[in-house]
C-alpha positions in Angstrom: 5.1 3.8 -1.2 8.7 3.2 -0.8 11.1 2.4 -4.0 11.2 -1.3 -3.6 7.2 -1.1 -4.4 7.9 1.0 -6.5 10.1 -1.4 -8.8 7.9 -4.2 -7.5 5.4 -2.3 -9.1 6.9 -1.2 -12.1 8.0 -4.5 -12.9 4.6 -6.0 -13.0 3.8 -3.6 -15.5 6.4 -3.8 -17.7 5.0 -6.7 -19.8 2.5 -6.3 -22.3 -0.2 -8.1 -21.6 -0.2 -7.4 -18.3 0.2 -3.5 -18.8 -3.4 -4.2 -21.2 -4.8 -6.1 -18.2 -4.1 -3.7 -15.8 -5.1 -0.9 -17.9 -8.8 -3.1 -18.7 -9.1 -3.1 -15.0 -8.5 0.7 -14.2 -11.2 1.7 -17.6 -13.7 -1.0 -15.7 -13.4 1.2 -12.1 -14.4 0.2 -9.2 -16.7 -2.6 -10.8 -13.9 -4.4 -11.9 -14.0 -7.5 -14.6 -14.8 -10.9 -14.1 -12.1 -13.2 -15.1 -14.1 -14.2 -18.4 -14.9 -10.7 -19.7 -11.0 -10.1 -19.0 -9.9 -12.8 -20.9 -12.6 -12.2 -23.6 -10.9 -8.8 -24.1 -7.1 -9.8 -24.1 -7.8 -12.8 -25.8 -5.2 -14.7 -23.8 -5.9 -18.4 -22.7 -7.3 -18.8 -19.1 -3.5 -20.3 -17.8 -1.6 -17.2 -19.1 -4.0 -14.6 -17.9 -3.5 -16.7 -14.8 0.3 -16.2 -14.5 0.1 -12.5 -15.3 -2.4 -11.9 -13.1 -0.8 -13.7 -10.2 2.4 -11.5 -11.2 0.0 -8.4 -10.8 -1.7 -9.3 -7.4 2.0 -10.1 -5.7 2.8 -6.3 -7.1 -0.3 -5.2 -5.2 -2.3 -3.8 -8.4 -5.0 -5.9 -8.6 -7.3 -8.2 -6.5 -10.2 -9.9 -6.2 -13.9 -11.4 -4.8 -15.4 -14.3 -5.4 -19.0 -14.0 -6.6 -20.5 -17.3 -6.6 -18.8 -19.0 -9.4 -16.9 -17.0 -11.0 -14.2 -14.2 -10.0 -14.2 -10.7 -10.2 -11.2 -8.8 -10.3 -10.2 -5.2 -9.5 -7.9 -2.8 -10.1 -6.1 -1.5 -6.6 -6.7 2.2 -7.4 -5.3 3.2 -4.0 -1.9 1.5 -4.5 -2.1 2.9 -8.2 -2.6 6.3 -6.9 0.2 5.5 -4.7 2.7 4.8 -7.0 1.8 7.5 -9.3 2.7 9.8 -5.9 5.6 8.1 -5.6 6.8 9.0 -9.2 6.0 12.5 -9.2 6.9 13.2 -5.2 9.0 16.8 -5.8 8.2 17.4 -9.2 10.4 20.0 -11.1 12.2 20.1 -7.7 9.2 22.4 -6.0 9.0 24.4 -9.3 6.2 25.2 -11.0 6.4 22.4 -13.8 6.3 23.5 -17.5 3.0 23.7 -19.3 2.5 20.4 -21.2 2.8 20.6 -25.1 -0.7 19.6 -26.6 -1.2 16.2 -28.0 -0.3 15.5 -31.2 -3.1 14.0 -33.6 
């Protein structure tokens, strides 16, 4: 991944409802959601799940099939993976990074 996918990337995500769309999408795996059930669980109208999805696929995070009548759509896990490479490419500069505090409660 190179930095203007990166942003691209970043961008997409930096919305609310499309961060919670995205993130619906990863939790379903590799099974993805159909359009429905995604809207069901955001509880956005079908135009503005529309929009932010269409934001979303031109980022390259999610896409989708066709199954008969409806559409299923998936998180892109590999370009995911990708990015989270990207962000963490020579981490603590080839150090052994810090041990993480525990979470909080």
């Amino acid at each position: 991944m190179n930095q203007s996918d990166a942003v691209a990337a970043l961008a997409a995500l930096a919305q609310p409802h499309r961060l919670a769309a995205f993130r619906a999408l990863v939790q379903a795996g590799h099974g993805g959601l159909s359009v429905g059930e995604l809207r069901e669980a955001l509880g956005l109208p079908p135009a503005t799940l529309t929009g932010h999805l269409n934001v979303l696929r031109r980022a390259g995070l999610v896409h989708d099939a066709r199954e008969g009548r409806s559409i299923r759509v998936h998180a892109a896990l590999g370009r995911m993976d990708a990015l989270l490479a990207y962000l963490t490419e020579n981490c603590c500069g080839g150090q052994p990074c810090a041990p993480r505090a525990p979470a909080c409660y």
